[in-house]
C-alpha positions as CSV (number, residue, x, y, z in Angstrom):
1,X,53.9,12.9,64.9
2,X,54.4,8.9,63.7
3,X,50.6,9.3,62.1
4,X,52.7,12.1,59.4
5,X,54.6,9.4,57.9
6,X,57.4,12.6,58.6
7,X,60.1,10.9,61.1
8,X,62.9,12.3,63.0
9,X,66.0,10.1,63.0
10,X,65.5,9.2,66.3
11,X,63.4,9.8,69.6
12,X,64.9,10.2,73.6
13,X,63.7,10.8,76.6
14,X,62.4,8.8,79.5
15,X,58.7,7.6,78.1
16,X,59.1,9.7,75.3
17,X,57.3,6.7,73.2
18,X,55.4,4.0,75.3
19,X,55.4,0.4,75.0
20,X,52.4,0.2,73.0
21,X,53.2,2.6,71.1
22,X,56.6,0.2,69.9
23,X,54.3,-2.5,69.4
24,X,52.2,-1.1,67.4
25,X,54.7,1.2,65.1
26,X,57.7,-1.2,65.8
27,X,56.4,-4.4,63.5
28,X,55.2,-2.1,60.7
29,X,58.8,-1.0,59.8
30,X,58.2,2.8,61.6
31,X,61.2,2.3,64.1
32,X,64.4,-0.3,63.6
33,X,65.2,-3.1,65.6
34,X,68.2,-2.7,68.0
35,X,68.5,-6.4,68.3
36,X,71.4,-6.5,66.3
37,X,72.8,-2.8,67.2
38,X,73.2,-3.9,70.8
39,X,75.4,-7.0,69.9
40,X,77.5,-5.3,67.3
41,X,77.8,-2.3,69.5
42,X,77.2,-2.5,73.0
43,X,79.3,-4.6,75.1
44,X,78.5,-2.5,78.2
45,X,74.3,-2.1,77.5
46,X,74.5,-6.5,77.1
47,X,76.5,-6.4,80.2
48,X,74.0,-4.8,82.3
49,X,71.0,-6.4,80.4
50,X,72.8,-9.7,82.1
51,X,72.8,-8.0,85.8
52,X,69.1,-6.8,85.3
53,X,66.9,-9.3,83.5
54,X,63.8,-7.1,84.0
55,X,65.6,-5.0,81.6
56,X,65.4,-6.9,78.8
57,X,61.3,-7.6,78.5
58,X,61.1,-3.7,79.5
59,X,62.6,-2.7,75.5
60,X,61.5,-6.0,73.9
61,X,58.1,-5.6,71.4
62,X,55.2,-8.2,72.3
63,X,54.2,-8.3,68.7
64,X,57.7,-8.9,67.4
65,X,60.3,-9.7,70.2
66,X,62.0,-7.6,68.6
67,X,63.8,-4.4,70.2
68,X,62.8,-1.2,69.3
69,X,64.5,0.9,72.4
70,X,66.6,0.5,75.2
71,X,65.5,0.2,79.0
72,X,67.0,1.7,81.3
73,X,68.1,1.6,85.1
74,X,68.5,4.6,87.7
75,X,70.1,3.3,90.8
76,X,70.3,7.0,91.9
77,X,69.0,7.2,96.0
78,X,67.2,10.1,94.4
79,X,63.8,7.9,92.9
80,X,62.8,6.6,95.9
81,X,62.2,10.6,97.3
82,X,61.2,12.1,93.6
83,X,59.1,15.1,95.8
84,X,62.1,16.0,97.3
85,X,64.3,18.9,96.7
86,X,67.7,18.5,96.9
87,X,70.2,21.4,97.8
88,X,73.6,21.6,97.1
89,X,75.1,23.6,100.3
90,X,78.3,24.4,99.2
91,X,77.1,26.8,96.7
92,X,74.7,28.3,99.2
93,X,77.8,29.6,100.9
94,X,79.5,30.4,97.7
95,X,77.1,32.8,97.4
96,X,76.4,34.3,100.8
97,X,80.0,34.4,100.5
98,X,79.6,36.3,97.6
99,X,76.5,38.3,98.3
100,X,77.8,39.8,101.9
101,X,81.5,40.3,100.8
């Protein structure tokens, strides 16, 4: 897709685009820097760049030290087990409920 020179307006997912892949496209004017976005706009993202300072070398270009995403953070108890599936038992008995009414 970034070799067609045909760009959507924006990308998202989790490693939708990698890190090289902002170094590399990032400095040659394919994607924005966020630099000044994220001051203008986002009181909140600054605030938790401050709690996590990993955070900010995770979104900011080698090439440029520029940023070209945002990082993120999952605090969720749920990354440390990804393999696991989780059930949600209340709606197992909504539905036997349900099923042998």
């Amino acid at each position: 897709m970034l070799s067609t020179n045909d760009y959507p307006d924006g990308f998202f997912g989790y490693n939708t685009l990698s890190m090289d892949d902002l170094n590399l496209y990032g400095p040659m004017g394919v994607f924005i820097p966020v630099d000044d976005l994220i001051d203008q706009y986002c009181p909140n993202y600054k605030d938790v760049l401050s709690r996590f300072p990993n955070l900010d070398g995770m979104s900011t270009s080698l090439a440029d030290g520029k940023k070209y995403s945002w990082g993120t953070v999952n605090e969720s108890p749920a990354r440390d087990y990804p393999d696991n599936l989780y059930i949600n038992t209340n709606s197992l008995v909504f539905t036997y409920i349900v099923l042998n009414y």
